[in-house]
C-alpha positions in Angstrom: -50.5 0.2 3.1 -49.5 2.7 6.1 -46.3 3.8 7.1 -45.7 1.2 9.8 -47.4 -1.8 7.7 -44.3 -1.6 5.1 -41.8 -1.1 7.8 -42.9 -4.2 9.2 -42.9 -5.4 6.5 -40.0 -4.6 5.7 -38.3 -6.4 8.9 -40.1 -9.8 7.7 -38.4 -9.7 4.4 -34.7 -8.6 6.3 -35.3 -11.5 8.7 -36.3 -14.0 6.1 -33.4 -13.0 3.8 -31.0 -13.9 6.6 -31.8 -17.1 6.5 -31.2 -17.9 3.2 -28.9 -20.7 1.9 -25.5 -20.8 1.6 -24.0 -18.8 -1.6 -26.8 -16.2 -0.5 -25.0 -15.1 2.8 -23.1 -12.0 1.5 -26.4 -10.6 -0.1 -28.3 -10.5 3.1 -28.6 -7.7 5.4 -27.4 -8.0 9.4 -30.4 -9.3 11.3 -32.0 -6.4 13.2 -30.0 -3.6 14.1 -26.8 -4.9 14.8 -23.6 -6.7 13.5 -22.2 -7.1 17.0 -23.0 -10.6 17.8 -20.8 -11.0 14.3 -17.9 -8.6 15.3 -17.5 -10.5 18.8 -16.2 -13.3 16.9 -13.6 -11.5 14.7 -11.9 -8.7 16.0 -9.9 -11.4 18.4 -8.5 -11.9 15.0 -7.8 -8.6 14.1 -4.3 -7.2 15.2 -2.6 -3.5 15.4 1.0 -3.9 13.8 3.8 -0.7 14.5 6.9 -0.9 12.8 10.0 0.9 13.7 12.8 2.2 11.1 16.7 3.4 11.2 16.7 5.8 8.9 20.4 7.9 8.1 20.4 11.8 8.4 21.8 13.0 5.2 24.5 15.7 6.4 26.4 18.6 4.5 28.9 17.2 2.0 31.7 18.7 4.0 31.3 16.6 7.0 32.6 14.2 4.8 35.7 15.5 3.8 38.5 14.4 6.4 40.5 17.8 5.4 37.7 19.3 6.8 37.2 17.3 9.9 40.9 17.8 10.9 41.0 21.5 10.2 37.9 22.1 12.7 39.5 19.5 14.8 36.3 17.6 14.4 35.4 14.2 16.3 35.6 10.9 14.6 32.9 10.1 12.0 30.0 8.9 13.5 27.0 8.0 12.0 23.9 9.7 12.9 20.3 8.2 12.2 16.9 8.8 13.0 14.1 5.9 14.1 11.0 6.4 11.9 7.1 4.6 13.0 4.6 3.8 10.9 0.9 1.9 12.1 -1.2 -0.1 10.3 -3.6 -3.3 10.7 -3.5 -6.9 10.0 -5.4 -10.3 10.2 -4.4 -13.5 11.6 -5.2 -16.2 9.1 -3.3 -19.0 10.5 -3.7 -19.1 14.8 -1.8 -22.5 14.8 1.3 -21.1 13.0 0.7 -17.4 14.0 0.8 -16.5 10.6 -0.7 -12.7 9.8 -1.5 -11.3 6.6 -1.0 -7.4 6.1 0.0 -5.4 3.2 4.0 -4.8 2.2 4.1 -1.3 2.4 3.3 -1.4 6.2 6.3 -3.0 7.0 8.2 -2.3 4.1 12.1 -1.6 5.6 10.9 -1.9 9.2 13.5 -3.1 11.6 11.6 -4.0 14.2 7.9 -5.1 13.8 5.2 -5.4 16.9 2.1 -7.1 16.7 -0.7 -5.7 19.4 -3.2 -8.5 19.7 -7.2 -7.8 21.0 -6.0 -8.3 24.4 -3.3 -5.9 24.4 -0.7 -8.8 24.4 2.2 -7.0 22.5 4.7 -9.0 20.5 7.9 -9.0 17.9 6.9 -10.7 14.7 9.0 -12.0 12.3 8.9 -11.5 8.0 7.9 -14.5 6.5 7.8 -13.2 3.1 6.3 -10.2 1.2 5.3 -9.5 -2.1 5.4 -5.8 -3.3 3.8 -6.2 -6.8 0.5 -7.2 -4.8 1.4 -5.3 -1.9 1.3 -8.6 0.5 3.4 -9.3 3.5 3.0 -12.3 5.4 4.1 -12.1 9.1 4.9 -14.8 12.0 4.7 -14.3 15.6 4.7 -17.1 18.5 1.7 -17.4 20.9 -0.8 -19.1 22.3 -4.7 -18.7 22.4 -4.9 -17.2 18.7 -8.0 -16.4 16.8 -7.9 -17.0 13.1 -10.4 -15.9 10.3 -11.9 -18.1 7.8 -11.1 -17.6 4.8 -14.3 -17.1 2.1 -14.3 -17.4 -1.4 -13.9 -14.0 -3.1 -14.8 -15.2 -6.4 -19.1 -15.2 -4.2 -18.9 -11.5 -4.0 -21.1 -9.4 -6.0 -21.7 -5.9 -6.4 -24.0 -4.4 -3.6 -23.3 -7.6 -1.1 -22.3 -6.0 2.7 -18.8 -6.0 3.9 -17.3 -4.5 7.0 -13.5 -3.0 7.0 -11.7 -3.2 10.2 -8.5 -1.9 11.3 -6.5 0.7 13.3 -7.0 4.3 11.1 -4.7 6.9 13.1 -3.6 4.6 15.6 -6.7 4.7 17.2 -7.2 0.9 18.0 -10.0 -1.3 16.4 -12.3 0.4 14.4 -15.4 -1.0 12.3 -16.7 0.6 9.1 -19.8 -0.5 7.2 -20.6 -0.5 3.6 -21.3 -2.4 0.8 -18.8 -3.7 -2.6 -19.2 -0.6 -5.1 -17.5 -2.7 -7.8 -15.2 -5.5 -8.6 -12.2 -6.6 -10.4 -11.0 -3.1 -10.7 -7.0 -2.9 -12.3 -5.4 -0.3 -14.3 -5.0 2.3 -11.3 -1.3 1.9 -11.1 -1.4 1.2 -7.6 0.0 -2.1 -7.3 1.9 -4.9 -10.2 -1.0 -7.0 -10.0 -4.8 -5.3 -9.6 -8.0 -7.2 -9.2 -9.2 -5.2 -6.1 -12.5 -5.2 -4.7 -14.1 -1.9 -4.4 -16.0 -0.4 -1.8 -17.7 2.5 0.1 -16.9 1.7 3.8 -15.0 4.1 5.2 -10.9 2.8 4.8 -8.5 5.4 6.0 -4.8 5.4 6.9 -4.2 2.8 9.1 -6.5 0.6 7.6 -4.2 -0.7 5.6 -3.6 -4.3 6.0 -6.8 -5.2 8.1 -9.7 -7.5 6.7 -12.7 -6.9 4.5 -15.2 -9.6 6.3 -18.4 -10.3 4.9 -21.7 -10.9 6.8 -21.0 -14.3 8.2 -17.3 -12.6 10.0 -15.6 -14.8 7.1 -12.5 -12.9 5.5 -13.3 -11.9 1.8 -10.4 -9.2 1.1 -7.4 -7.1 2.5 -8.0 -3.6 3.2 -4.9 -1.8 0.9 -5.4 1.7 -0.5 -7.6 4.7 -0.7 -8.4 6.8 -3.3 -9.2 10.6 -2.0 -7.4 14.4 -2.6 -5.9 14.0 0.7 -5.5 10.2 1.8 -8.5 10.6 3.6 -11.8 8.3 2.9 -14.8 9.7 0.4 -16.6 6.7 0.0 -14.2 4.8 -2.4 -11.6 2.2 -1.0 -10.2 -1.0 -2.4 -9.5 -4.2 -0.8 -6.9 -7.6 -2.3 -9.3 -10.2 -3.2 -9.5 -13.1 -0.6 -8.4 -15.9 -3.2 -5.8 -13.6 -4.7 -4.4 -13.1 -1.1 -4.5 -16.9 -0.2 -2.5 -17.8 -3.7 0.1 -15.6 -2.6 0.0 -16.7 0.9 1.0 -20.0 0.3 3.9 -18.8 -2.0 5.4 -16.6 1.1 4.8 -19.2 3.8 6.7 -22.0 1.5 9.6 -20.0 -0.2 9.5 -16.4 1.0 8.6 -15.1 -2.2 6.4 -15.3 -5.4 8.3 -17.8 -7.8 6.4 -15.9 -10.9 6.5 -17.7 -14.2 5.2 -16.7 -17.4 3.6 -17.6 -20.9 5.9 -15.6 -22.8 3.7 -13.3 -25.0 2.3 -10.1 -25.1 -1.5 -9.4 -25.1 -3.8 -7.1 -25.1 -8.1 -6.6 -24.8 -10.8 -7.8 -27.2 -12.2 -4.2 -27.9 -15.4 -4.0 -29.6 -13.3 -3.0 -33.0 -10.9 -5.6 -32.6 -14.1 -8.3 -32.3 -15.2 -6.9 -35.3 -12.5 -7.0 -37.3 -11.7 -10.8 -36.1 -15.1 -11.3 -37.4 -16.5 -12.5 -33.8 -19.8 -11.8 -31.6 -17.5 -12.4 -28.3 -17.0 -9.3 -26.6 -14.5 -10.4 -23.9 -10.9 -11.9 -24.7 -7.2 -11.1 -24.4 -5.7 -11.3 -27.7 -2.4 -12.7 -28.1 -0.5 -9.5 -30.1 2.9 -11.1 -29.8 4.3 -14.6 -29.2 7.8 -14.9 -27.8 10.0 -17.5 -29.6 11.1 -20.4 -27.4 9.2 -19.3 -25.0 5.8 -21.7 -23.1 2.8 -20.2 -25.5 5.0 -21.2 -28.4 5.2 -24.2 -27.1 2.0 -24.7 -26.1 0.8 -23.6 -29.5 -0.2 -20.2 -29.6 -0.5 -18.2 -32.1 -0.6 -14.2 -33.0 -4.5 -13.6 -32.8 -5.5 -16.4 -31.1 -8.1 -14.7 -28.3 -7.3 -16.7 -24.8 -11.2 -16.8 -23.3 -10.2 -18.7 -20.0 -7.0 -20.1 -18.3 -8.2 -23.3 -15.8 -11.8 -22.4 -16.8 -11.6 -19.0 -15.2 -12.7 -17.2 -17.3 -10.7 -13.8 -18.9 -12.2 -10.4 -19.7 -8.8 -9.1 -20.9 -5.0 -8.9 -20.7 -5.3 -7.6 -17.1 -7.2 -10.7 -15.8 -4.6 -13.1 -18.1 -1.6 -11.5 -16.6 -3.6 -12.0 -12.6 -4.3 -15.4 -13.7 -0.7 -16.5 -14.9 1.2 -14.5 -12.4 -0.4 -16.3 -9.3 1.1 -19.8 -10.7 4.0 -21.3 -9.9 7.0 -22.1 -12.2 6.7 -25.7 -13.8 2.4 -25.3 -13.4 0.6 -27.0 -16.5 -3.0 -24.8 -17.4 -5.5 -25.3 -19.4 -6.4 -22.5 -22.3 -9.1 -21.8 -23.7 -8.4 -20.1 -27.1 -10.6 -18.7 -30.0 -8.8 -19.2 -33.5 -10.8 -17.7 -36.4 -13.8 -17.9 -34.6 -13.1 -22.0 -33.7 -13.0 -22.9 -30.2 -9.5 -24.5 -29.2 -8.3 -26.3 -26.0 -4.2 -25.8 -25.4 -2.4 -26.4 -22.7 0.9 -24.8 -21.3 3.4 -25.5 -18.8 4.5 -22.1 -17.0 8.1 -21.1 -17.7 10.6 -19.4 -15.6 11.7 -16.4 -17.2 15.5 -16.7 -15.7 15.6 -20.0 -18.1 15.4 -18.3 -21.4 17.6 -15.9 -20.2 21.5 -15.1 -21.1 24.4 -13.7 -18.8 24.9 -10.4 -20.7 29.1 -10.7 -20.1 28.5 -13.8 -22.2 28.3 -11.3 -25.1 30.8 -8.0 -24.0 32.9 -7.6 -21.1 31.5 -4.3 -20.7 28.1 -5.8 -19.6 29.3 -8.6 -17.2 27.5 -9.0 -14.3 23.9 -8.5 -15.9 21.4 -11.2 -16.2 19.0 -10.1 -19.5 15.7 -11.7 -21.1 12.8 -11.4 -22.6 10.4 -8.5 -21.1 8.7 -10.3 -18.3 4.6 -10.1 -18.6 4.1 -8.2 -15.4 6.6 -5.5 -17.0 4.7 -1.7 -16.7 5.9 -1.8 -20.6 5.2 -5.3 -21.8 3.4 -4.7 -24.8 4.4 -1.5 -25.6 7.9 -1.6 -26.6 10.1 -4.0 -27.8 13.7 -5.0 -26.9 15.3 -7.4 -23.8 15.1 -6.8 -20.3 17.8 -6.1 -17.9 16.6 -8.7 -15.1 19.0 -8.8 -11.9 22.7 -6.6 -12.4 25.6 -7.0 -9.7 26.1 -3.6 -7.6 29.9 -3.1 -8.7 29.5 -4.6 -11.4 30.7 -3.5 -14.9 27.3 -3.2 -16.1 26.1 -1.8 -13.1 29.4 0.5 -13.9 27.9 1.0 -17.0 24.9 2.4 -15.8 22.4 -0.2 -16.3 19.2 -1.1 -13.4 17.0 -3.6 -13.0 13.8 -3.4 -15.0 15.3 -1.4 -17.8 14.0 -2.5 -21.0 17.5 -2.2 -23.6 15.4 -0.8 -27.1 18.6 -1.1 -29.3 22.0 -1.2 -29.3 24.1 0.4 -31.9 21.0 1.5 -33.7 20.1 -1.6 -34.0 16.8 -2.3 -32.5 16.1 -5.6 -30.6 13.3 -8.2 -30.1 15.3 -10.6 -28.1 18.3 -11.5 -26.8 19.9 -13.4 -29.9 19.5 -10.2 -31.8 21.5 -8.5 -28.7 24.4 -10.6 -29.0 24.4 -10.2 -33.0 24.6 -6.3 -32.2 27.2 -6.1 -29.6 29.7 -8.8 -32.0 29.4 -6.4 -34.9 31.3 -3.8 -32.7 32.2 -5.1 -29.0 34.4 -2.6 -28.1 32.1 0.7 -28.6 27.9 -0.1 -27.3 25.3 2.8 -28.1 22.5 1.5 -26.1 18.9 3.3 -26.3 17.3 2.4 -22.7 13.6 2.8 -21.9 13.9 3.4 -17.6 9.9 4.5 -16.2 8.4 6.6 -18.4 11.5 8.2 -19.3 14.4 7.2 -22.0 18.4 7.6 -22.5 21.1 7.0 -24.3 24.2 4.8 -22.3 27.8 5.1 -24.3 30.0 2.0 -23.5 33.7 2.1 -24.7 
C-alpha cells in the first residue's frame, strides 16, 4: 500500500470513528483538522475571574510601642495595607442561576472577585460556597444571556480519550490546549484532602486553574486544578477534578455553603497483594477495615476488623483512598449500601452516614483548663487517620482557655498524663485521675509536642 493509500485511509477510519455511538464519543478523534466548530460552542462558557486582596504590611515592632510614637512625636496609628491580584479561570455550569465553578485557591481570601465573560462583560461575583479539601469554589454572578456547559459523566473517561483544557494561563485571555487523559483516579499527591484527579498531557499552566477539561463533544468532564513541574510551568503532566466529583460538591455549596461531611467511623487501609494472601483471597482490590470505632456508623452497621469493603453503592473500591472519596461526598444522615468480603464470603451491609460533631464531647465537660474545645474521634479525611491513635481537637474558641492552652484545630491529643488514648471516654478517665496538672502529647503536621496545663 503507498504512502497516500494509508493516509487516506487513514481519514476513512478518523471519519467513521466520529460517528460512532454514544459512550464511544470521548475515544474518537476531532473530524478533520479542526476542533473549532466544537470550541465555538464553549468558550461563551468559559470565564476569566481576578480577585483582589487587602493584605497588612507587617511593620517594625517599635512602631507599635506608644512610648515610641510619643517620643518621635509620631502620628496616630494608622494601619497600612497593600491590595494583592491573583487570575485564574472558571466555567459557568448553571446560566440560569449564574452559578460558576472554579477552584478555592483562586479566590481563596479575595475581597473583591470579577468575573470577565467571552464578551468582555465584566462583573462582581459573589461566594457561594467553597470547599478547600477538594479545592472547589462555587461562585454567583447576576446576568443575562449566559452560556452554560453540560455536564458529562466522568466515570466514561478512559485512558487515551481526547480532552481539551481551557483557561486564562498568565492572564492572557482564553487559551485552548489539546491532549489526551494520561491516567485516572490518581490520589496520594498531597495536593488536595480528597484526590481522584484525572490526568493529562495538555498543556495546564498558571492561570488555568479553575477552567474546564471538555471532552470531544464540548461537554464538561473535569476542572483544570494543579500542575506538576520544577517550576509551575507545564511538562506534559496536569490534573483535572473529576466531573462527577465536582457536581457532588456543587450541590453541597449551592444548598448550604459547605460540605456537611459525615463519616463511617473506622480506619482502613489497601488490599495489598500480602495482605490478600494472608486473608487467604484471590481478590486483589479492597480497603480493609484495620480499625472500627466504637459507637460509631460501621459498628452499627456491622462491621468488623478485617472485613474488606469491595464497593459502597455498587461503586466499586480499589482501596482506602477511593473509600474515603466515596464516603466523604455523602451527606450526613445518607444510608449506603456495602459491599464487604468476610473470610472470603460475600456480605451486603448497609450504613447510615454519621456526623462526626454527634459522637463528640465539649472538652470543658472534663477540665476547666480545656473549655472551649470541641474533641472526637479522628475524622477519616484526617492526613493521620490510620496512623496514630488518640482524639481529635475538632473546633477550639480563639480566647478560649484551651486555645490559651495552646491547643488548634486538627491536632490529634496522643495521650494525656502518659496515658495514651483511643477515644474520648478514655480522655476523660485521664484528665479525672489528676484535673488540676494535664501532660498532653500532641501530634500537630508532621511534627509532635508536649502541652503542660496546670
Amino acid at each position: 500500500m503507498t504512502l497516500r493509500s494509508r493516509t487516506a485511509a487513514l481519514l476513512v477510519a478518523l471519519v467513521l470513528a466520529w460517528g460512532l455511538p454514544d459512550g464511544a464519543y470521548a475515544r474518537t478523534a476531532p473530524p478533520g483538522d479542526t476542533i473549532a466548530p466544537m470550541l465555538e460552542q464553549v468558550l461563551p462558557a468559559v470565564v476569566n475571574i481576578s480577585t483582589r486582596t487587602r493584605v497588612a504590611v507587617q511593620r517594625h515592632p517599635l512602631l507599635d510601642d506608644p512610648f515610641f510614637r510619643r517620643f518621635f512625636d509620631l502620628p496616630g496609628e494608622q494601619r497600612r495595607e497593600r491590595k494583592q491580584h491573583s487570575l485564574g479561570s472558571g466555567v459557568i455550569v448553571d446560566a440560569a442561576k449564574g452559578y460558576i465553578l472554579t477552584n478555592h485557591h483562586v479566590i481563596e481570601g479575595a475581597d473583591e472577585i470579577t468575573v470577565t465573560l467571552r464578551d468582555q462583560r465584566q462583573l462582581g461575583a459573589q461566594l457561594a460556597g467553597a470547599d478547600p479539601e477538594v479545592d472547589l469554589a462555587l461562585l454567583r454572578i447576576e446576568a443575562d444571556g449566559l452560556t452554560a456547559l453540560k455536564i458529562a459523566e466522568s466515570e466514561k473517561l478512559r485512558v487515551g480519550d481526547f480532552v481539551v483544557a481551557i483557561g486564562s494561563p498568565f492572564g492572557l485571555g482564553q487559551t485552548v490546549t489539546y491532549g489526551i487523559v494520561s491516567a485516572l483516579g490518581r490520589s496520594g499527591l498531597g495536593i488536595e484532602g480528597y484526590e481522584d484527579f484525572i490526568q493529562t498531557d495538555a498543556s495546564i499552566n498558571p492561570g488555568n486553574s479553575g477552567g474546564p477539561l471538555v471532552n470531544m463533544r464540548g461537554e464538561l468532564v473535569g476542572i483544570n486544578t494543579a500542575i506538576v513541574g520544577p517550576s509551575g510551568g507545564n511538562i506534559g503532566i496536569g490534573f483535572a477534578i473529576p466531573s462527577s466529583m465536582a457536581q457532588a460538591v456543587m450541590g453541597h455549596l449551592a444548598e448550604y455553603g459547605q460540605v456537611q461531611r459525615g463519616q463511617l467511623g473506622l480506619v482502613a487501609q489497601d488490599l495489598t497483594p500480602e495482605l490478600a494472601r494472608a486473608f487467604g483471597m484471590q481478590l486483589r482490590r479492597g480497603a480493609v477495615v484495620a480499625q472500627v470505632t466504637p459507637g460509631s456508623a460501621a459498628e452499627q452497621a456491622g462491621l468488623r476488623s478485617g472485613d474488606v469493603i469491595v464497593a459502597v453503592d455498587e461503586r466499586p473500591i480499589s482501596g482506602s483512598g477511593d473509600l474515603r472519596n466515596a464516603i466523604g461526598l455523602l451527606r450526613v444522615g445518607t444510608r449506603v449500601r456495602l459491599d464487604v468480603l468476610r473470610k472470603g464470603r460475600p456480605l451486603t451491609l448497609h450504613a447510615v452516614i454519621a456526623d462526626p460533631l454527634e459522637t463528640a464531647t465539649a472538652a470543658g465537660e472534663s477540665s476547666r483548663h480545656l473549655a472551649g474545645a470541641i474533641l472526637g474521634q479522628i475524622l477519616d479525611n484526617h492526613a493521620l487517620a490510620g496512623q496514630v491513635e488518640g482524639v481529635q481537637v475538632l473546633e477550639v474558641e480563639h480566647g478560649s482557655p484551651a486555645w490559651s492552652a495552646g491547643l488548634r484545630p486538627d491536632d490529634i491529643i496522643v495521650s494525656i498524663n502518659q496515658q495514651a488514648l483511643q477515644s474520648v471516654d478514655d480522655l476523660a478517665v485521664a484528665i479525672k485521675r489528676n484535673p488540676d496538672a494535664l501532660l498532653m502529647n500532641i501530634r500537630r503536621g508532621n511534627g509532635a509536642l508536649f502541652i503542660v496545663i496546670r
